[in-house]
C-alpha positions in Angstrom: 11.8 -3.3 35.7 10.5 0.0 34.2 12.6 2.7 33.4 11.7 6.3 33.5 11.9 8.5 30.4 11.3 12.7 31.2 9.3 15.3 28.8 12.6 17.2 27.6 12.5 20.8 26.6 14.1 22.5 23.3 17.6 22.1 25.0 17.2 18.5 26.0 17.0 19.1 29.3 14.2 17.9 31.7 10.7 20.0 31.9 9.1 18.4 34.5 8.6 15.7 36.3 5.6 13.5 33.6 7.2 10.0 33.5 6.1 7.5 30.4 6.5 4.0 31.3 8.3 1.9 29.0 9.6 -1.9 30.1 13.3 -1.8 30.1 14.6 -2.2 26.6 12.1 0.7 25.0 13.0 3.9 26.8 11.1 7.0 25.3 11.9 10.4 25.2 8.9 12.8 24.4 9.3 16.3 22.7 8.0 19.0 24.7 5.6 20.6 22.5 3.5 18.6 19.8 4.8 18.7 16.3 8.2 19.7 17.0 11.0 17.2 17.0 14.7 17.2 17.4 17.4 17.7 14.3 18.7 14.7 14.1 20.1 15.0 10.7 21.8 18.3 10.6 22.8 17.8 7.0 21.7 15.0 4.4 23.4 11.6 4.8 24.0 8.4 2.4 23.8 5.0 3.7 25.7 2.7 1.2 25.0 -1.0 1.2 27.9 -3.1 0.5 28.0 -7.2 0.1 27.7 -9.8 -2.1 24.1 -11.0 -3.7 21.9 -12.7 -1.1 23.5 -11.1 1.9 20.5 -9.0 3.3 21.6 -5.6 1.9 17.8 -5.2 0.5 16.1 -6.4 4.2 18.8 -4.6 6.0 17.8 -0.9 4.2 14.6 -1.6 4.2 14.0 -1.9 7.9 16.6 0.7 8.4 13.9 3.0 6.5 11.3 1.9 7.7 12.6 2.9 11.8 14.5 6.1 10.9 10.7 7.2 9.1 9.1 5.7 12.2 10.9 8.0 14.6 10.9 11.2 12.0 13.7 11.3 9.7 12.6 11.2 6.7 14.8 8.6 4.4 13.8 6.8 1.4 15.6 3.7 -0.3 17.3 3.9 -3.5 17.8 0.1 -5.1 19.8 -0.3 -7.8 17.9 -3.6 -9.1 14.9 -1.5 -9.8 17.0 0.7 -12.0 18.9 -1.9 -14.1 15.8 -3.9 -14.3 14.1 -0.3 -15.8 17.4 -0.2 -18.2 17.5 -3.1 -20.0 15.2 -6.0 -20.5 18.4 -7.4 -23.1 19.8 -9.3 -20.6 17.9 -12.8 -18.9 21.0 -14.3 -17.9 24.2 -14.0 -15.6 26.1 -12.8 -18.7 25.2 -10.0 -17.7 26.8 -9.1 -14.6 30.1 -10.7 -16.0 32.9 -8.3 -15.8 34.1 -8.8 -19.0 30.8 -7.9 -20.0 31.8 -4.3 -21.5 28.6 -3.5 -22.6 26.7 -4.9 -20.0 29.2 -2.8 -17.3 28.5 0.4 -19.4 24.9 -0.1 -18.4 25.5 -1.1 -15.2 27.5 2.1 -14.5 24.9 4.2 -16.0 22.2 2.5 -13.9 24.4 3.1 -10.7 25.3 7.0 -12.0 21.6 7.5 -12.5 20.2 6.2 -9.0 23.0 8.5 -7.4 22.1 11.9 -9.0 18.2 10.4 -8.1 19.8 10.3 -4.6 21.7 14.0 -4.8 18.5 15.3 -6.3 16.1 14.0 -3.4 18.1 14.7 -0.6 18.7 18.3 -1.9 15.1 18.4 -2.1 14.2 18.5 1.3 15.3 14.5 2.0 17.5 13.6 4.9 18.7 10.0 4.7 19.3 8.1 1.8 20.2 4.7 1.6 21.6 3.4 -1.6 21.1 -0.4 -2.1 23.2 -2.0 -4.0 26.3 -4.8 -3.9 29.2 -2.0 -4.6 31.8 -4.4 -3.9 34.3 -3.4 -5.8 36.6 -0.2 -4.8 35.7 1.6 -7.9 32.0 2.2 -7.8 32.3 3.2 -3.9 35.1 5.4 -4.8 32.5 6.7 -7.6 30.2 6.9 -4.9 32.1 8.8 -2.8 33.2 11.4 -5.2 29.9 12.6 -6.5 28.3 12.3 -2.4 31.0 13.5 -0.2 33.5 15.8 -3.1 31.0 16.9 -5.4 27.6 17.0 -3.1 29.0 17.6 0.4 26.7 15.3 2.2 27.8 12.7 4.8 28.5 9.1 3.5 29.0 5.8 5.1 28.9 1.9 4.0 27.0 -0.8 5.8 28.5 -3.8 4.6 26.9 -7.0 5.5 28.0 -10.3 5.6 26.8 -13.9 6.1 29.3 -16.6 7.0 
């Protein structure tokens, strides 16, 4: 069955009467005026991944950015593999991630600090989503995460985690 979706007007409110068909699981509301779209993001948000390796974090943001961009909000991905990998070239192994690691966790913060102020800078420069991908599974980092977002930047934060049983 077909559902009906109206031409809306600035306030969201019916124009008139033109009806797009859509089937029943795609409704579609049309701006009244070409060009113009709604404000969906009234100030600049951070979507932070959260989950073990291998969980979908990396699928999961990417598709996310690829609809919110489809219906014209424009977010970008921030992965944190693409950083370290930039970082350090020292590391072939799983030492690496080891906690007890201190070097390697220097880095690894430094790599996280550094896609976060490419995240502050980008979304103060015009962006409005931002979706930071990345394990952060352990209470520090999202704690550092939400001081320099929310306390420091002001912009909205929340976590995604995903998980696979």
């Amino acid at each position: 069955m077909d559902r009906e979706a109206f031409v809306m007007d600035r306030d969201g409110l019916p124009k008139f009467p033109e009806v797009i068909r859509r089937n029943s699981h795609c409704p579609k509301v049309v701006p009244s005026d070409l060009g113009e779209r709604a404000n969906y993001v009234n100030s600049p948000h951070v979507i932070c991944m959260v989950g073990l390796p291998a969980r979908g974090k990396t699928y999961i943001a990417t598709k996310l950015s690829r609809y919110l961009n489809w219906i014209g909000i424009n977010t970008k991905v921030f992965n944190l593999g693409e950083y370290r990998r930039h970082a350090t070239t020292a590391y072939k192994s799983h030492e690496f991630f080891r906690q007890d690691n201190e070097e390697a966790m220097a880095i690894r913060t430094q790599c996280a600090r550094n896609a976060l102020n490419d995240v502050c800078s980008w979304l103060e420069s015009g962006g409005e989503v931002a979706v930071f991908d990345a394990t952060n599974s352990t209470m520090e980092r999202r704690s550092m995460i939400e001081d320099i977002v929310v306390k420091k930047m002001g912009f909205k934060l929340f976590f995604v985690e995903s998980v696979c049983d």
